[in-house]
ZADO-1210 file (C-alpha; in nm, 4 decimals, padded with zeros to 6 digits):
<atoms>
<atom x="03.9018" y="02.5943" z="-01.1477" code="UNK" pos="1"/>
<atom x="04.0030" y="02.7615" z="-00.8373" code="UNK" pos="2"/>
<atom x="03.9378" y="02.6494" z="-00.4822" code="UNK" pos="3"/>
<atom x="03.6599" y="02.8505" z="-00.4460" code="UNK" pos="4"/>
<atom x="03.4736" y="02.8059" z="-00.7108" code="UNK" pos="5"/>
<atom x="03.4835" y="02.3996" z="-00.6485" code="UNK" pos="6"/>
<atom x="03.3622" y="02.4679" z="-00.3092" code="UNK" pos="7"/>
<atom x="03.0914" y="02.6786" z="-00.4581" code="UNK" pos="8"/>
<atom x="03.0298" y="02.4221" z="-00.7487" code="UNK" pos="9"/>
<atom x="02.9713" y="02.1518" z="-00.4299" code="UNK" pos="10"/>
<atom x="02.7799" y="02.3785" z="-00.2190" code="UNK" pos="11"/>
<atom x="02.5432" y="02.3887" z="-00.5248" code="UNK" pos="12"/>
<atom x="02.5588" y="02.0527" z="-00.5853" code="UNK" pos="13"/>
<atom x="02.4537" y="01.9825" z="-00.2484" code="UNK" pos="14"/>
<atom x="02.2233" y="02.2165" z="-00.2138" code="UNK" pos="15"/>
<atom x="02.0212" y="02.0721" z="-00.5020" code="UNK" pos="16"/>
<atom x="02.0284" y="01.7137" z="-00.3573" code="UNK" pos="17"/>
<atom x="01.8737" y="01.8242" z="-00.0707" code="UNK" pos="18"/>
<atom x="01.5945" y="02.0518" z="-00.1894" code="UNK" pos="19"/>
<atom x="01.5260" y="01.7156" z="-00.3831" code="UNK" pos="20"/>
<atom x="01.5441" y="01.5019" z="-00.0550" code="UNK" pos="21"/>
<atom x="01.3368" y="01.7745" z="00.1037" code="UNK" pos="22"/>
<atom x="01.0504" y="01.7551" z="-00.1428" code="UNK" pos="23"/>
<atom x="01.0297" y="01.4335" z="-00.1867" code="UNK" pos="24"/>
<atom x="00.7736" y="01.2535" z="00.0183" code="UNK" pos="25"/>
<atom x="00.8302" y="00.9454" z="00.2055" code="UNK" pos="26"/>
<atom x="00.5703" y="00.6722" z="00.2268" code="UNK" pos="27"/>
<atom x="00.6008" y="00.6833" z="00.5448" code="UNK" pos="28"/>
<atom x="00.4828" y="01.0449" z="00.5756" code="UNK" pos="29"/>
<atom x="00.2125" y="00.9643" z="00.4377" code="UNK" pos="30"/>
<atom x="-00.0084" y="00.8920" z="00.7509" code="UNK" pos="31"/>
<atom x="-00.2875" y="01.1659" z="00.8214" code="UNK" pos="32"/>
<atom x="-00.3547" y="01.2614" z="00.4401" code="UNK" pos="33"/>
<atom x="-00.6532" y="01.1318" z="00.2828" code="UNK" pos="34"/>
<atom x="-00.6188" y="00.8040" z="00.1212" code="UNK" pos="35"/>
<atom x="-00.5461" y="00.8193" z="-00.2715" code="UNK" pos="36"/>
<atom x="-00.8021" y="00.6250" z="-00.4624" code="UNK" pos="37"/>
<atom x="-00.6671" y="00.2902" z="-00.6325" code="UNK" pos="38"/>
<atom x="-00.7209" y="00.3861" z="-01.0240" code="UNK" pos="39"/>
<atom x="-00.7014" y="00.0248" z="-01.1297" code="UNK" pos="40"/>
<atom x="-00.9284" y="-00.0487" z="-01.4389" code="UNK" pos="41"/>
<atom x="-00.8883" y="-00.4727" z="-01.3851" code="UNK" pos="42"/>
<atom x="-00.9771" y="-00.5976" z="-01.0158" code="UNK" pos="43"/>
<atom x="-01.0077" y="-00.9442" z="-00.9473" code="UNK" pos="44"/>
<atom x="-01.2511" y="-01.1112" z="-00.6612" code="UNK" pos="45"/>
<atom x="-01.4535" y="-00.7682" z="-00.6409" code="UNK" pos="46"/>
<atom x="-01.5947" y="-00.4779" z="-00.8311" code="UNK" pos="47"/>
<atom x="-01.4060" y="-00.1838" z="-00.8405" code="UNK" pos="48"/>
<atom x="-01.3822" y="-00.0035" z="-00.5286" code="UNK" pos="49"/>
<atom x="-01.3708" y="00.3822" z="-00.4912" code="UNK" pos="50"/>
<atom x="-01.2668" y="00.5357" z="-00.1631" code="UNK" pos="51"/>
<atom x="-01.5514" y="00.7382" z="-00.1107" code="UNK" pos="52"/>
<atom x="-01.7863" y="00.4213" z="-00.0787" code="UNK" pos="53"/>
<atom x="-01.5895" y="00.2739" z="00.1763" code="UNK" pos="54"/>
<atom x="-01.6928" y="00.5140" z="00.3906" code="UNK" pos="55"/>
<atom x="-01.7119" y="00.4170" z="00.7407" code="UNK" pos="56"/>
<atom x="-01.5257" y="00.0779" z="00.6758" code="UNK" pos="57"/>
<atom x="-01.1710" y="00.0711" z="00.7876" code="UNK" pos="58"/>
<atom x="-00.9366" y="-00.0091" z="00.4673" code="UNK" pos="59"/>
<atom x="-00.6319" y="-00.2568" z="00.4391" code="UNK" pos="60"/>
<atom x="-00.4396" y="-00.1774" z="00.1407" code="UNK" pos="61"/>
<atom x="-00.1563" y="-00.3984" z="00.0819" code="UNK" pos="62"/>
<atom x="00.0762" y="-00.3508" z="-00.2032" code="UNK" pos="63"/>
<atom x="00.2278" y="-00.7047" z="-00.3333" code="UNK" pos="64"/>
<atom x="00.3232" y="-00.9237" z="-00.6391" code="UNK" pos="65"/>
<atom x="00.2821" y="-01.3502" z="-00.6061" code="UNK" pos="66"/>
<atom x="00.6489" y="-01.3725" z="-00.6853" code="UNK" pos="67"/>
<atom x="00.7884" y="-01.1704" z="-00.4164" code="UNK" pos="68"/>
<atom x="00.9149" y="-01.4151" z="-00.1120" code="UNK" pos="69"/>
<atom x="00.8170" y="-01.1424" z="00.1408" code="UNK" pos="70"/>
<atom x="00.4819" y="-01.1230" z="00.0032" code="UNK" pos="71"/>
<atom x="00.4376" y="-01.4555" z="00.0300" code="UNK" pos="72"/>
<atom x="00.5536" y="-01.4412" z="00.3789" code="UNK" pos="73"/>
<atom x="00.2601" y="-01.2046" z="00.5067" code="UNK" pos="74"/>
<atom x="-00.0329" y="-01.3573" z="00.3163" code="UNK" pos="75"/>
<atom x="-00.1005" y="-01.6141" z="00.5682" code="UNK" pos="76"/>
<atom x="-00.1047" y="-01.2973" z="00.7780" code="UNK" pos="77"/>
<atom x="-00.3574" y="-01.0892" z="00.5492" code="UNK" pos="78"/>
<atom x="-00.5822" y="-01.3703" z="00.4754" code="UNK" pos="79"/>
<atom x="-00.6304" y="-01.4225" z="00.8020" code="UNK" pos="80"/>
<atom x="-00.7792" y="-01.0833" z="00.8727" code="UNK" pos="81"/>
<atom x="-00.9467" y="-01.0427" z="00.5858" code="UNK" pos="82"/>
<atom x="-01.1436" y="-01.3727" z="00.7259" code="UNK" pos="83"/>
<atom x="-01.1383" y="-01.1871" z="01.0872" code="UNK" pos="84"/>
<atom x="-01.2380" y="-00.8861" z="01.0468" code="UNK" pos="85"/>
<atom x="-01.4907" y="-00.8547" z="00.7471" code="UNK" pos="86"/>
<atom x="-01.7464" y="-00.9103" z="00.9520" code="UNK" pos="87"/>
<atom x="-01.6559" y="-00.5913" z="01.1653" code="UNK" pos="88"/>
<atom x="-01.5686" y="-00.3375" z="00.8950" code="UNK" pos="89"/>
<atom x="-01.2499" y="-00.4298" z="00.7263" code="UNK" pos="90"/>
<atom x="-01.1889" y="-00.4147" z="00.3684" code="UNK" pos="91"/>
<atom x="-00.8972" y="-00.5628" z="00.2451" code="UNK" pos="92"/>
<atom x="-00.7702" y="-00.4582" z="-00.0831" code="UNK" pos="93"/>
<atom x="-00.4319" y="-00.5768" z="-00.1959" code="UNK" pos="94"/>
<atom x="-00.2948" y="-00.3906" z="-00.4750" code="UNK" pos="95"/>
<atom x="-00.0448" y="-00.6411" z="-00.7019" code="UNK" pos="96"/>
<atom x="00.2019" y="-00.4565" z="-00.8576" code="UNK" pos="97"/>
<atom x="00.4513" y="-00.6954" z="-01.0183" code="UNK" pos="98"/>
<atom x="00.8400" y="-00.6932" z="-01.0248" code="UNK" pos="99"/>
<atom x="00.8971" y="-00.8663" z="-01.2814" code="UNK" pos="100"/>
<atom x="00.8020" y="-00.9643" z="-01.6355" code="UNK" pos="101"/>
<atom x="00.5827" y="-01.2979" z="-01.5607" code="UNK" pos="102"/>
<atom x="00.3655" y="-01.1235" z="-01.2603" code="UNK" pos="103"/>
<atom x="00.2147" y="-00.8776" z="-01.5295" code="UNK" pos="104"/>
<atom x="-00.0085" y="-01.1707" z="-01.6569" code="UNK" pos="105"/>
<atom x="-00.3421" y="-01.1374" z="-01.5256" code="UNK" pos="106"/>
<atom x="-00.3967" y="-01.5564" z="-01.5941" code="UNK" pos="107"/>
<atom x="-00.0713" y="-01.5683" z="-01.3580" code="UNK" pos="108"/>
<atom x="-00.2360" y="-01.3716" z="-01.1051" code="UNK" pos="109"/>
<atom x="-00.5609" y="-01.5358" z="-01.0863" code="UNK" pos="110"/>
<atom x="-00.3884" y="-01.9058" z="-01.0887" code="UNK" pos="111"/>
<atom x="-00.1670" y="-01.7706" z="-00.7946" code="UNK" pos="112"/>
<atom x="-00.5282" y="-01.6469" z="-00.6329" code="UNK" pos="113"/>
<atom x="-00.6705" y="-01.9428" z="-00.6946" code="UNK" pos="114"/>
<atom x="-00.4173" y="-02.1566" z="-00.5364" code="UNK" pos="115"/>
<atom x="-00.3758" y="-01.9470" z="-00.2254" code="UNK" pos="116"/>
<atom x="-00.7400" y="-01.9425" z="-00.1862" code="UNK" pos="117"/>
<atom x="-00.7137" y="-01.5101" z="-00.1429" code="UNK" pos="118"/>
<atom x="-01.0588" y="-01.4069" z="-00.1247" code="UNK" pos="119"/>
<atom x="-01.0147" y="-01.0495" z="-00.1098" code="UNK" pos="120"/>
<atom x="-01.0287" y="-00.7360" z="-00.3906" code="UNK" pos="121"/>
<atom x="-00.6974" y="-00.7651" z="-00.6079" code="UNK" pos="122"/>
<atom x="-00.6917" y="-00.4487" z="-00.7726" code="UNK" pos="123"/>
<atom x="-00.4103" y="-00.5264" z="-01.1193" code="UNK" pos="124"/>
<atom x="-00.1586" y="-00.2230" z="-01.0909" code="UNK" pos="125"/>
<atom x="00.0394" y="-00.3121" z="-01.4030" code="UNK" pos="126"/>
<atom x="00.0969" y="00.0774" z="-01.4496" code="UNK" pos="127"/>
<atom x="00.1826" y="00.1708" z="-01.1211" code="UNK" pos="128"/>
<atom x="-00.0302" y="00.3783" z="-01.0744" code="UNK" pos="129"/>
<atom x="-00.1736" y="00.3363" z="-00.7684" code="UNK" pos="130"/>
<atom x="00.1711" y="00.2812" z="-00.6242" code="UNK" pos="131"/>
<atom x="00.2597" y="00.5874" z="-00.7607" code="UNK" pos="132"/>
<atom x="-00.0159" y="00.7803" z="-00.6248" code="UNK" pos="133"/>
<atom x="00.0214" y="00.6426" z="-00.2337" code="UNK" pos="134"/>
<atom x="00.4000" y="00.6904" z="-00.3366" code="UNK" pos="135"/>
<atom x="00.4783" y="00.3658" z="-00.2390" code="UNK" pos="136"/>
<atom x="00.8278" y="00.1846" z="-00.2687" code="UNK" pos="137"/>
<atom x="00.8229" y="-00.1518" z="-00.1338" code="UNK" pos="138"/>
<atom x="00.7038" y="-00.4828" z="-00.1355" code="UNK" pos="139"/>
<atom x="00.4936" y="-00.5946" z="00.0911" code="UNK" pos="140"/>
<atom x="00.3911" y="-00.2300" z="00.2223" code="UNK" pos="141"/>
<atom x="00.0535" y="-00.1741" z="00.4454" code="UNK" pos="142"/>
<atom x="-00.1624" y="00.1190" z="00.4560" code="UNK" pos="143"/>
<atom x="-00.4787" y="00.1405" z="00.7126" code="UNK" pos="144"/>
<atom x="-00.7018" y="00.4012" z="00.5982" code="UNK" pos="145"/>
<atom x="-01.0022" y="00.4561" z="00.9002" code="UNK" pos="146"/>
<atom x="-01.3598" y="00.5246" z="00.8301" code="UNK" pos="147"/>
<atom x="-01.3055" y="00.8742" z="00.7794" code="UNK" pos="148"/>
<atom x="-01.0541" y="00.7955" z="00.4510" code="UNK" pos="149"/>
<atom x="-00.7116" y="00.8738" z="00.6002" code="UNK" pos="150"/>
<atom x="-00.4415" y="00.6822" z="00.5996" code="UNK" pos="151"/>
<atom x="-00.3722" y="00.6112" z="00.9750" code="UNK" pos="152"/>
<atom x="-00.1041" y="00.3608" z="00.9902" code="UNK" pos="153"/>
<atom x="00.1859" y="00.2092" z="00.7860" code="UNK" pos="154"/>
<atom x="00.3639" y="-00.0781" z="00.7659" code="UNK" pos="155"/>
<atom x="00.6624" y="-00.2160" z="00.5582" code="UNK" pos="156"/>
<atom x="00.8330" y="-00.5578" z="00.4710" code="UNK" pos="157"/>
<atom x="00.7125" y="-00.8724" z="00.7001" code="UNK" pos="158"/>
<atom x="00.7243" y="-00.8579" z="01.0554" code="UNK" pos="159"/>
<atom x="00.4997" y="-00.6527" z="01.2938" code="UNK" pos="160"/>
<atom x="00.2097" y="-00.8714" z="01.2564" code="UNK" pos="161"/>
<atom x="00.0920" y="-00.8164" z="01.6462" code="UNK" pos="162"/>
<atom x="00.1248" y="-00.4488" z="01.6064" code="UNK" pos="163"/>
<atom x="-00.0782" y="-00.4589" z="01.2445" code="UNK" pos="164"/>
<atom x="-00.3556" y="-00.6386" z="01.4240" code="UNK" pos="165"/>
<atom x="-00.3784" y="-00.3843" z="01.7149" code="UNK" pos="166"/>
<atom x="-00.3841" y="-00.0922" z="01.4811" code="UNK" pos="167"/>
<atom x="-00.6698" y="-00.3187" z="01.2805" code="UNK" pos="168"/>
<atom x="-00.8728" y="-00.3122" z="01.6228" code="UNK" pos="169"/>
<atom x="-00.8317" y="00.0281" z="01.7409" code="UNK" pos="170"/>
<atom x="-00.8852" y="00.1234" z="01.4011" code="UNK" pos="171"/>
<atom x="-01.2794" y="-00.0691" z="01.4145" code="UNK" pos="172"/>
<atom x="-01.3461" y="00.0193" z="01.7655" code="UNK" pos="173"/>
<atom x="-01.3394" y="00.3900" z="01.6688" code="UNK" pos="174"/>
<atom x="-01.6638" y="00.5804" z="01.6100" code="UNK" pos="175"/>
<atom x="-01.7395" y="00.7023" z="01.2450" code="UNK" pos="176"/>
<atom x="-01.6912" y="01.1106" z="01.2938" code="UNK" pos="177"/>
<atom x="-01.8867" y="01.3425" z="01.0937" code="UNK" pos="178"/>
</atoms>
């Protein structure tokens, strides 16, 4: 293989990885686009929930699994504005999709509910799909849809509580349009 024809094989090569970085899309870019519904068959602590009806409620959904330290870490956090907020308009939905083997049992889920006291919808994402359709990659990860059904803010890994809450407020203060 000549010179050029390397070259050429890693300008190809290249140019393939990023078309691929290109079209793939970030959860963070995901802010302004309507809010995917959560496709969950099995929800624990509530009905099933479809975007639609939350209509003019502002929407927390958190993406989690009980065994993830970090998770663990901002559920003091969510609890506490689930108990907050509700009052005002906030839904809080967290989504558990589990890492590993023992966090797909649903009886390991509900004791871990149970114990925490988590009063909240817990949508079981088993399938990933609903991670897969807000194209989610993390544990925790935060996603405030407004009352018009777009995702409006997001939020990844602990940390940024202060900054959560502000978005929760602004978020509630604002007039349903339309």
């Amino acid at each position: 293989m000549t010179v050029r024809q390397r070259t050429l094989a890693l300008l190809g090569i290249l140019a393939v990885l990023i078309g691929v970085f290109m079209l793939r899309q970030p959860a963070q870019g995901r802010v302004g686009i309507p809010a995917p519904e959560i496709a969950n068959q099995t929800w624990l602590n509530a009905e099933p929930k479809r975007m639609a009806d939350l209509r003019g409620k502002v929407v927390l959904v958190e993406f989690w699994t009980f065994g993830c330290y970090n998770c663990r870490n901002v559920e003091p956090y969510v609890k506490d504005w689930h108990k907050r907020y509700a009052g005002q308009g906030l839904v809080v939905i967290g989504v558990h999709s589990p890492e590993f083997d023992y966090e797909h049992d649903v009886e390991n889920v509900k004791r871990h509910i149970r114990q925490n006291d988590i009063r909240y919808a817990v949508p079981i994402d088993n399938d990933f799909t609903t991670w897969d359709r807000y194209g989610n990659r993390y544990w925790p990860a935060f996603y405030l849809i407004d009352k018009q059904g777009i995702i409006r803010y997001t939020r990844f890994g602990e940390g940024g509580y202060a900054q959560t809450e502000q978005q929760i407020q602004t978020l509630l203060a604002e007039p349903l349009k339309g």
